[in-house]
KOLGU-4560 file (N, C-alpha, C; in nm, 3 decimals, padded with zeros to 5 digits):
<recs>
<n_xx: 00.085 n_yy: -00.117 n_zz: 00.000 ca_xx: 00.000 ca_yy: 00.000 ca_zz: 00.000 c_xx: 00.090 c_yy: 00.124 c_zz: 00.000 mol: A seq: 1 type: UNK>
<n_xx: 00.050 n_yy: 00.216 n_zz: -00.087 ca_xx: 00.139 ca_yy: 00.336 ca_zz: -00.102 c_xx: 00.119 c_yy: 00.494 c_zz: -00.045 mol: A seq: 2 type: UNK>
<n_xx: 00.090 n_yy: 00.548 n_zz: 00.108 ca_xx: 00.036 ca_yy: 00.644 ca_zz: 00.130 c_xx: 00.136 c_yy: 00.708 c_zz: 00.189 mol: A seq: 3 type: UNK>
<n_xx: 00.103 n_yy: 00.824 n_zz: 00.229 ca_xx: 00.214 ca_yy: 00.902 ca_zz: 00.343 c_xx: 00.108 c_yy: 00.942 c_zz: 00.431 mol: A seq: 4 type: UNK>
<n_xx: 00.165 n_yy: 00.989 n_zz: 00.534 ca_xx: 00.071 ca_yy: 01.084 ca_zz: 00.637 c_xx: 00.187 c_yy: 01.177 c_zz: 00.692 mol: A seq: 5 type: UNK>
<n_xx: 00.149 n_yy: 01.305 n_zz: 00.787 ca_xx: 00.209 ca_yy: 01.398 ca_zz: 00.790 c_xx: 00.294 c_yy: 01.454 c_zz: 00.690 mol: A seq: 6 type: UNK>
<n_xx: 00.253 n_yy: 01.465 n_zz: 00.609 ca_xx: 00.350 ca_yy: 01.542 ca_zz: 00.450 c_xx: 00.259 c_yy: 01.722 c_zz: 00.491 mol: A seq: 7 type: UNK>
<n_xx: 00.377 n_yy: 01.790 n_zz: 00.465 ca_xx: 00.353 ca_yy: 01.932 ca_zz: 00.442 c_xx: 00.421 c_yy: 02.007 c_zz: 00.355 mol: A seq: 8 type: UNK>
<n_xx: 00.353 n_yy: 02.080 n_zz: 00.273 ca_xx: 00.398 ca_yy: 02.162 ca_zz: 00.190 c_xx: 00.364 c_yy: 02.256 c_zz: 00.169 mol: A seq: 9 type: UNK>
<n_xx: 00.418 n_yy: 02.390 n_zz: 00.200 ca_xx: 00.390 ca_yy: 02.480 ca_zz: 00.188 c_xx: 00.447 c_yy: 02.595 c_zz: 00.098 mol: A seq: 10 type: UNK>
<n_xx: 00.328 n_yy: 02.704 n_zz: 00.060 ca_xx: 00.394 ca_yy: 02.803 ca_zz: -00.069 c_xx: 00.299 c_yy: 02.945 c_zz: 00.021 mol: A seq: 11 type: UNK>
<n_xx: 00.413 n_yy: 03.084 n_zz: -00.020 ca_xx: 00.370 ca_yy: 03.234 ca_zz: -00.042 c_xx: 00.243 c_yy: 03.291 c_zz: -00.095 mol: A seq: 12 type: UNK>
<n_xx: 00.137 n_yy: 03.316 n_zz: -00.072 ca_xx: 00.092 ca_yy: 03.359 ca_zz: -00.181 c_xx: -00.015 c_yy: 03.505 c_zz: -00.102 mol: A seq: 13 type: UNK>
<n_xx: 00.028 n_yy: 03.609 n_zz: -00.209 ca_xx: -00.050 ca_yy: 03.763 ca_zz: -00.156 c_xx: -00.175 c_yy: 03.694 c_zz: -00.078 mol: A seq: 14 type: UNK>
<n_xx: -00.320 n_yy: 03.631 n_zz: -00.218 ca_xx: -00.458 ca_yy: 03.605 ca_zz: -00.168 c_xx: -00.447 c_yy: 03.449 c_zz: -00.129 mol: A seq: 15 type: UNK>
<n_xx: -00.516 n_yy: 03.433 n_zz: -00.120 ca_xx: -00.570 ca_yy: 03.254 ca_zz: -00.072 c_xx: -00.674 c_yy: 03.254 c_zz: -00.122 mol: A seq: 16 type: UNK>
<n_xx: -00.765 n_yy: 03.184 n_zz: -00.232 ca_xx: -00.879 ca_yy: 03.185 ca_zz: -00.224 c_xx: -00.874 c_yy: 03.017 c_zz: -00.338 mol: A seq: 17 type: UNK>
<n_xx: -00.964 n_yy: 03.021 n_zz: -00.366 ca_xx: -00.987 ca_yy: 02.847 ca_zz: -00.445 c_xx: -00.922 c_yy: 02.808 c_zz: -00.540 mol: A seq: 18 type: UNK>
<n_xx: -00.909 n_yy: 02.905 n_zz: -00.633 ca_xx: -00.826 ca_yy: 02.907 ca_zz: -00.775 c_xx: -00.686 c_yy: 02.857 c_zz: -00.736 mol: A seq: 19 type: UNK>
<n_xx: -00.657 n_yy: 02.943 n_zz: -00.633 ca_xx: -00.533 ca_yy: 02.896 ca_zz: -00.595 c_xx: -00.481 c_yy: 02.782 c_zz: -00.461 mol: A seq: 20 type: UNK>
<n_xx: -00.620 n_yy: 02.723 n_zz: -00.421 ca_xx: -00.595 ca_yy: 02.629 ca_zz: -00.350 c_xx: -00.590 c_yy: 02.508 c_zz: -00.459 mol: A seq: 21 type: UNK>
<n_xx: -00.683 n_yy: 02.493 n_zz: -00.581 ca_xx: -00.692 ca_yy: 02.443 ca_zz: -00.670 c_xx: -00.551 c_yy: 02.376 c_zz: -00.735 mol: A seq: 22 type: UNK>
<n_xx: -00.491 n_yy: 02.543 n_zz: -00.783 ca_xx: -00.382 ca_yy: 02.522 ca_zz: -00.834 c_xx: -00.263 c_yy: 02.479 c_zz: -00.777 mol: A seq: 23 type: UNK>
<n_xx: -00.300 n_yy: 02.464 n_zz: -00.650 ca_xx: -00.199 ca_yy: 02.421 ca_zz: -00.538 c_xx: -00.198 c_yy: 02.261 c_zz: -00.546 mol: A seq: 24 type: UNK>
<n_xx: -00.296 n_yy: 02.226 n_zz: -00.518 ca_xx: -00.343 ca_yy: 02.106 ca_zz: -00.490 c_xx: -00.319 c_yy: 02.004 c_zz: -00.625 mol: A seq: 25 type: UNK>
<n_xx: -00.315 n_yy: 02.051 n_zz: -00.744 ca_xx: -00.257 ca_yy: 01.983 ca_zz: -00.876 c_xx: -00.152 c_yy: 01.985 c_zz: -00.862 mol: A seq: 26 type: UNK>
<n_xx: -00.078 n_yy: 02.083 n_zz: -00.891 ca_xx: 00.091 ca_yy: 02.091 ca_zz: -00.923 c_xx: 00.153 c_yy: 02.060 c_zz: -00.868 mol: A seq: 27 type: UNK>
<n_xx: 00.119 n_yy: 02.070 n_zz: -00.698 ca_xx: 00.242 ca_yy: 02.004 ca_zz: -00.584 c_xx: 00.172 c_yy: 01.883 c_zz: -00.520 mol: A seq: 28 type: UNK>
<n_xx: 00.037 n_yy: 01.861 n_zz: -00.511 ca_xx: 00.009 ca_yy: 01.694 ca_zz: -00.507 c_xx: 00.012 c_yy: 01.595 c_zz: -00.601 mol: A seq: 29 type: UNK>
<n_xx: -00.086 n_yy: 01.654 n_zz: -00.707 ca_xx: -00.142 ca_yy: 01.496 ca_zz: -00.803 c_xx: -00.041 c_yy: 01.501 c_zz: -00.839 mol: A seq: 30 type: UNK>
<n_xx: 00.007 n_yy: 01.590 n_zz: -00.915 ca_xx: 00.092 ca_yy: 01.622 ca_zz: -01.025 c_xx: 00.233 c_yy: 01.566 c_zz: -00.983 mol: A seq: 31 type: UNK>
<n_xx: 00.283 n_yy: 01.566 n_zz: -00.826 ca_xx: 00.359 ca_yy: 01.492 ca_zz: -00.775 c_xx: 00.386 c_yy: 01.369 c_zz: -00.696 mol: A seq: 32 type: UNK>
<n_xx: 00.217 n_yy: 01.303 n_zz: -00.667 ca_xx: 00.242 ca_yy: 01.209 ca_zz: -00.612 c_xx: 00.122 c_yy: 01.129 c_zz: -00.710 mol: A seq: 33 type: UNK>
<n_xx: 00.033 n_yy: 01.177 n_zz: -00.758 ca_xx: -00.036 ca_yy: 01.109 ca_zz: -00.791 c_xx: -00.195 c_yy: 01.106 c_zz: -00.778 mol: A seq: 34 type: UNK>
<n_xx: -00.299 n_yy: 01.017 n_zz: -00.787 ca_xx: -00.419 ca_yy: 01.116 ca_zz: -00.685 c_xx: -00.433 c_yy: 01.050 c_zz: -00.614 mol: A seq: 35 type: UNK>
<n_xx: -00.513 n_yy: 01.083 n_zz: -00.515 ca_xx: -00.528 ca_yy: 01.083 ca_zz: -00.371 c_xx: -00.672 c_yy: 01.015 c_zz: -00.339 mol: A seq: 36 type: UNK>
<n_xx: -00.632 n_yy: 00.947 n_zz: -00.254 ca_xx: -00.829 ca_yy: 00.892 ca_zz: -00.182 c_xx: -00.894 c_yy: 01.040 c_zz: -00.110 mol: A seq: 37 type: UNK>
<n_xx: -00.816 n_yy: 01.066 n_zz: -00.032 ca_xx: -00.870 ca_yy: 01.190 ca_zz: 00.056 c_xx: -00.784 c_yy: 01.286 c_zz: 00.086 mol: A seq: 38 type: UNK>
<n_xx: -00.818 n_yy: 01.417 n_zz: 00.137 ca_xx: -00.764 ca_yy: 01.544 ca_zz: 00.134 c_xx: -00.820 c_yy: 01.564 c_zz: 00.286 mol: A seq: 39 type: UNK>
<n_xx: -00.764 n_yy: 01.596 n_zz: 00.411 ca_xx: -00.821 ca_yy: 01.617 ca_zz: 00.528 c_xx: -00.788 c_yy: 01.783 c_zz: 00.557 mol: A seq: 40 type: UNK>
<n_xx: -00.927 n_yy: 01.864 n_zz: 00.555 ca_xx: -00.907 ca_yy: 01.981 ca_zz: 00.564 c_xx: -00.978 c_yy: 02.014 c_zz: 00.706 mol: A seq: 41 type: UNK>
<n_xx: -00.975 n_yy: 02.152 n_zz: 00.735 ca_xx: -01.075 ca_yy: 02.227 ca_zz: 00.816 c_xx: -01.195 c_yy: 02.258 c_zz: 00.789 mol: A seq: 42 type: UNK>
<n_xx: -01.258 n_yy: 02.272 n_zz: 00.856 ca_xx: -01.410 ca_yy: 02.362 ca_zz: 00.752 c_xx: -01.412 c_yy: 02.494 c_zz: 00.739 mol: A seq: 43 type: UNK>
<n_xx: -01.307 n_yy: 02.519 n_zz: 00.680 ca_xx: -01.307 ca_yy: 02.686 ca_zz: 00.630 c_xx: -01.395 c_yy: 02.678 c_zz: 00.510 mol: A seq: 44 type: UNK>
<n_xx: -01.450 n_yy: 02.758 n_zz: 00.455 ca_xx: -01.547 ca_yy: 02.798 ca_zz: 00.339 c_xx: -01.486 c_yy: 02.753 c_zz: 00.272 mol: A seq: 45 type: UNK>
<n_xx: -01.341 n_yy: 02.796 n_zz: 00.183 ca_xx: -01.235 ca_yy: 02.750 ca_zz: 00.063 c_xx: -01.244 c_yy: 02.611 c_zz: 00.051 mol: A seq: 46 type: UNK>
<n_xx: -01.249 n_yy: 02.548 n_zz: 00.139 ca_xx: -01.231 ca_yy: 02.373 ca_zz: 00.064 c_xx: -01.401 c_yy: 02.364 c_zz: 00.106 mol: A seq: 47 type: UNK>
<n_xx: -01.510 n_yy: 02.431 n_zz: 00.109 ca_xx: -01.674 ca_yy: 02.365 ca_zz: 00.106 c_xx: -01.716 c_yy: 02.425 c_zz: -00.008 mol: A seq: 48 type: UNK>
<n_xx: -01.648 n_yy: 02.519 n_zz: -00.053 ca_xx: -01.739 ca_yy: 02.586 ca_zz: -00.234 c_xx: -01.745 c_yy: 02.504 c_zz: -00.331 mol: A seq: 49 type: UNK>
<n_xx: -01.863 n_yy: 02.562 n_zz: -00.422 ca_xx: -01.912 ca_yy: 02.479 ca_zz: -00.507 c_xx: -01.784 c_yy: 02.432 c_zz: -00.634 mol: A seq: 50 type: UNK>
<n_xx: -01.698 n_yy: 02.520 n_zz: -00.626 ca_xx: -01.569 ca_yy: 02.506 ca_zz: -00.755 c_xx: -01.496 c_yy: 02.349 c_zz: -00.673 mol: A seq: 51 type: UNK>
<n_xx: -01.493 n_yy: 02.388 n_zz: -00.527 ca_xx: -01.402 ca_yy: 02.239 ca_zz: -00.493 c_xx: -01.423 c_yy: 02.156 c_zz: -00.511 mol: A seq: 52 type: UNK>
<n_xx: -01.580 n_yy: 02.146 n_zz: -00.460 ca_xx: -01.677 ca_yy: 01.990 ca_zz: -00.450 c_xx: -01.659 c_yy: 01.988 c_zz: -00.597 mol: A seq: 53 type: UNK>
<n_xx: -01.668 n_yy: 02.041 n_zz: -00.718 ca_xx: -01.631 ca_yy: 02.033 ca_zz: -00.860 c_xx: -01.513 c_yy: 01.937 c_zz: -00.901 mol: A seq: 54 type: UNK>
<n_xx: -01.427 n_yy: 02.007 n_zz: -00.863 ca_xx: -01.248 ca_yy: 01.956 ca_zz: -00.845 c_xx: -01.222 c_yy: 01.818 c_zz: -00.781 mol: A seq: 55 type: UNK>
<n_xx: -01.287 n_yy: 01.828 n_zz: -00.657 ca_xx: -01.296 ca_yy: 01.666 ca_zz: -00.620 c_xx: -01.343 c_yy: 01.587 c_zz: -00.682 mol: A seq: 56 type: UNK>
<n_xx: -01.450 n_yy: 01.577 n_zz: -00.716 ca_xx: -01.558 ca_yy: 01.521 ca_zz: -00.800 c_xx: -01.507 c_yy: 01.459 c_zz: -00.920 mol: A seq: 57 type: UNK>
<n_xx: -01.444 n_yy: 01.584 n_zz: -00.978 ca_xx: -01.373 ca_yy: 01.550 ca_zz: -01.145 c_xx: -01.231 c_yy: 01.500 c_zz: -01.148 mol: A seq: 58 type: UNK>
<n_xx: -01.160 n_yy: 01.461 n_zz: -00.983 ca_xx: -01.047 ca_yy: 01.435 ca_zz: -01.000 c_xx: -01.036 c_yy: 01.320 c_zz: -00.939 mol: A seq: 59 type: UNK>
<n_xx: -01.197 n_yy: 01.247 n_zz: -00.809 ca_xx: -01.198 ca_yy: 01.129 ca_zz: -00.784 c_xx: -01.136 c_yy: 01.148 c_zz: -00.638 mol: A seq: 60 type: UNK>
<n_xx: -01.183 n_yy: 01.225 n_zz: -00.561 ca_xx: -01.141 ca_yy: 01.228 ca_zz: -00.420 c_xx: -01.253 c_yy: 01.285 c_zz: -00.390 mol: A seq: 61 type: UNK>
<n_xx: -01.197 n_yy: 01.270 n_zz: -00.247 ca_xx: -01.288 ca_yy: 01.342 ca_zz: -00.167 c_xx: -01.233 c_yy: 01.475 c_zz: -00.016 mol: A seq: 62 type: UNK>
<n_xx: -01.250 n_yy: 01.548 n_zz: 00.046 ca_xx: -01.217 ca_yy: 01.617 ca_zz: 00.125 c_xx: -01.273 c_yy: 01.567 c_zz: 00.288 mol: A seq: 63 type: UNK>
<n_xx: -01.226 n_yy: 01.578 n_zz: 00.350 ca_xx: -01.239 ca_yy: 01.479 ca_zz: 00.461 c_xx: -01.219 c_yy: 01.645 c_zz: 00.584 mol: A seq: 64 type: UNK>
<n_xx: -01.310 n_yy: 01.638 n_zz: 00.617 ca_xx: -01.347 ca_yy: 01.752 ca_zz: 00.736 c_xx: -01.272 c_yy: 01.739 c_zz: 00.876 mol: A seq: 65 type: UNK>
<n_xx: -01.180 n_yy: 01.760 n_zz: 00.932 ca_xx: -01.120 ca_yy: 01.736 ca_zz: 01.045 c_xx: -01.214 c_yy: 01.785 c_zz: 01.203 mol: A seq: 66 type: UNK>
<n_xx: -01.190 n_yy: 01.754 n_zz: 01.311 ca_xx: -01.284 ca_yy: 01.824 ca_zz: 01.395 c_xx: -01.197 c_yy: 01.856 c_zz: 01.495 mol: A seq: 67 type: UNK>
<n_xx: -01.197 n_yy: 01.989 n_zz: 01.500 ca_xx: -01.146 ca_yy: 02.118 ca_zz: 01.601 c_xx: -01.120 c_yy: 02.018 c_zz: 01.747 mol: A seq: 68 type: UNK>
<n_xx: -00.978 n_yy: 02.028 n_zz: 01.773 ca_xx: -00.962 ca_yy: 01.974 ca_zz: 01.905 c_xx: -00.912 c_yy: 02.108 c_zz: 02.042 mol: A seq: 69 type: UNK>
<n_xx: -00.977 n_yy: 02.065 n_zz: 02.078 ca_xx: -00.964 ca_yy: 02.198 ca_zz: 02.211 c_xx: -00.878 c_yy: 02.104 c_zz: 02.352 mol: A seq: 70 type: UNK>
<n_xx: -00.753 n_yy: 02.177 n_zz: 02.368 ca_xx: -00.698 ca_yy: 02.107 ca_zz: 02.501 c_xx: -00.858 c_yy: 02.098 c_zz: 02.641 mol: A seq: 71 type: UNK>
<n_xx: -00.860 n_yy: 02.195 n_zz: 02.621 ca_xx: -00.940 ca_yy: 02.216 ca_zz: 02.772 c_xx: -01.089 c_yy: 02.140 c_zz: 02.766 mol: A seq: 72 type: UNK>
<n_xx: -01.128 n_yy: 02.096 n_zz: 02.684 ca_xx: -01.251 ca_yy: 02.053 ca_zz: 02.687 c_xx: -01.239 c_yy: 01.872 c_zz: 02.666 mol: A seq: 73 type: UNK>
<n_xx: -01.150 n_yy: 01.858 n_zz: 02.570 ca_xx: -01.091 ca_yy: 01.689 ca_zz: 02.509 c_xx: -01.030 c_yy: 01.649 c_zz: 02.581 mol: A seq: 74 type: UNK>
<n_xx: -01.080 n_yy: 01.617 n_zz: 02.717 ca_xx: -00.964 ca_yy: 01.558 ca_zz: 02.770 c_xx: -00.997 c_yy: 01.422 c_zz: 02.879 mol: A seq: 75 type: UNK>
</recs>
């Protein structure tokens, strides 16, 4: 079986918005490892818009929602 976990990569950029999470997400993932079963994000708006669920959809993944861990309450 061929996966990684904890991989980070990070890039500069003035805005943040989809186009360029998009373009992120091709060039320095698929495009370098290949595609992916799942993508584990936050629930910020940028990975729930209608262009992502698009992108996933047409590229055969899915985005996987993480849930907010709080020291003081998780314990």
């Amino acid at each position: 079986m061929d996966y990684f976990t904890k991989y980070v990569k990070a890039i500069t950029d003035q805005s943040i918005n989809q186009e360029t999470i998009i373009k992120f997400i091709k060039e320095q993932i698929i495009h370098m490892f290949g595609l992916l079963e799942s993508i584990t994000a936050n629930k910020k708006s940028i990975f729930t818009r209608e262009d992502m669920n698009q992108f996933t959809q047409e590229y055969g993944f899915k985005i996987v929602h993480s849930t907010p861990y709080y020291i003081q309450v998780n314990r």
